[in-house]
Each structure stands twice: as structure tokens, then as C-alpha cells.
N, C-alpha and C positions, 0 to 999 in steps of 0.2 A: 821641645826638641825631640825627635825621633832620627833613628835609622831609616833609608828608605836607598832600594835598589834599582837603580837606572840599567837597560841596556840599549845598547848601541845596533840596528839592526843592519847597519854595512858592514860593519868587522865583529859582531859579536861581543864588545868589551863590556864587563859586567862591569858596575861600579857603584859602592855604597858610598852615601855621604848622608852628612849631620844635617839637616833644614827642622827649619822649625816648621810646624805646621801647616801655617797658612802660607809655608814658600812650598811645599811637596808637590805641587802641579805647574809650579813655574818652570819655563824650559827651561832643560840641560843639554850642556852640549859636549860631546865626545872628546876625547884627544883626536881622533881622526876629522872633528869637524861637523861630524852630521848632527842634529841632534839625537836627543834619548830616551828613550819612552819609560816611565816605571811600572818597575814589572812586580809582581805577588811572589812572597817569600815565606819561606814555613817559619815561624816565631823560634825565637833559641832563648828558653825559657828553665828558669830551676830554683826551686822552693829551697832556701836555706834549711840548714837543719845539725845538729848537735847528735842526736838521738840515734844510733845506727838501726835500731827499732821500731821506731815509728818512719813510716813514709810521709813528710808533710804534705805532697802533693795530693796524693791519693788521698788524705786525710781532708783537703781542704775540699776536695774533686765531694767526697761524702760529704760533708758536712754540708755544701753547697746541695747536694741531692736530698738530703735529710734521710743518710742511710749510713751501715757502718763502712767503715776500710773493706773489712773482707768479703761483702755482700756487693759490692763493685763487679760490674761485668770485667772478663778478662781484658775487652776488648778499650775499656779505656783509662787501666791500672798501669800505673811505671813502671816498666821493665825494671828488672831487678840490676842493681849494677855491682858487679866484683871486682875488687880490686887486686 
């Protein structure tokens, strides 16, 4: 099962729904009627974690590269989040 995001291209209506799989290319069709094309979404994604110290993501991001945490380019480290 996955998320996957339909829009509607007469009214604009965005809409996610639950399909398994091998249904994500079967048509969908609008509240207005027309059908709905799916469309590419940016993943909403986040690495549990206990540790306010360690970053797991960045952590796994290196370990995946075979490099440390802080040897990571700026450019694809987690922003730092403050509560």
C-alpha cells in the first residue's frame, strides 16, 4: 500500500488516497467528474530518534556514503530543528 497524489486538471483538486500498488495507474476520477492524473510529490520522511545528539538521518545518509556525520556536504545534512 502507498500514498499516491491525484490531481484533477479542470478544477485543480488535489487528492491523496491509500492504493496498493499494482492499483496506482488505474484511473481515478474527480469529484467534479473528470478524471485524475497522478502527479510527483516530495516524500515526508523522518528517521526516529531518542538521542537529541545524534542526527539519525545524516547518520544513516553517512553510513550509506561510507563517511562521518560531519564530513557530509552542507548540502544534503538536516537542517537543524529547534524547538
Amino acid at each position: 500500500m502507498g500514498i499516491y497524489v491525484y490531481e484533477c486538471h479542470k478544477c485543480w483538486r488535489l487528492e491523496e488516497r491509500i492504493l496498493p500498488v499494482d492499483q496506482r495507474d488505474a484511473p481515478q476520477t474527480c469529484q467534479c467528474g473528470e478524471s485524475m492524473h497522478r502527479t510527483a510529490t516530495a516524500g515526508n520522511f523522518r528517521m526516529p530518534g531518542g538521542n537529541p545528539k545524534i542526527n539519525y538521518a545524516d547518520q544513516f545518509t553517512a553510513d550509506m556514503l561510507g563517511t562521518k556525520p560531519e564530513d557530509l556536504p552542507a548540502g544534503i545534512r538536516t537542517p537543524k530543528v529547534t524547538a
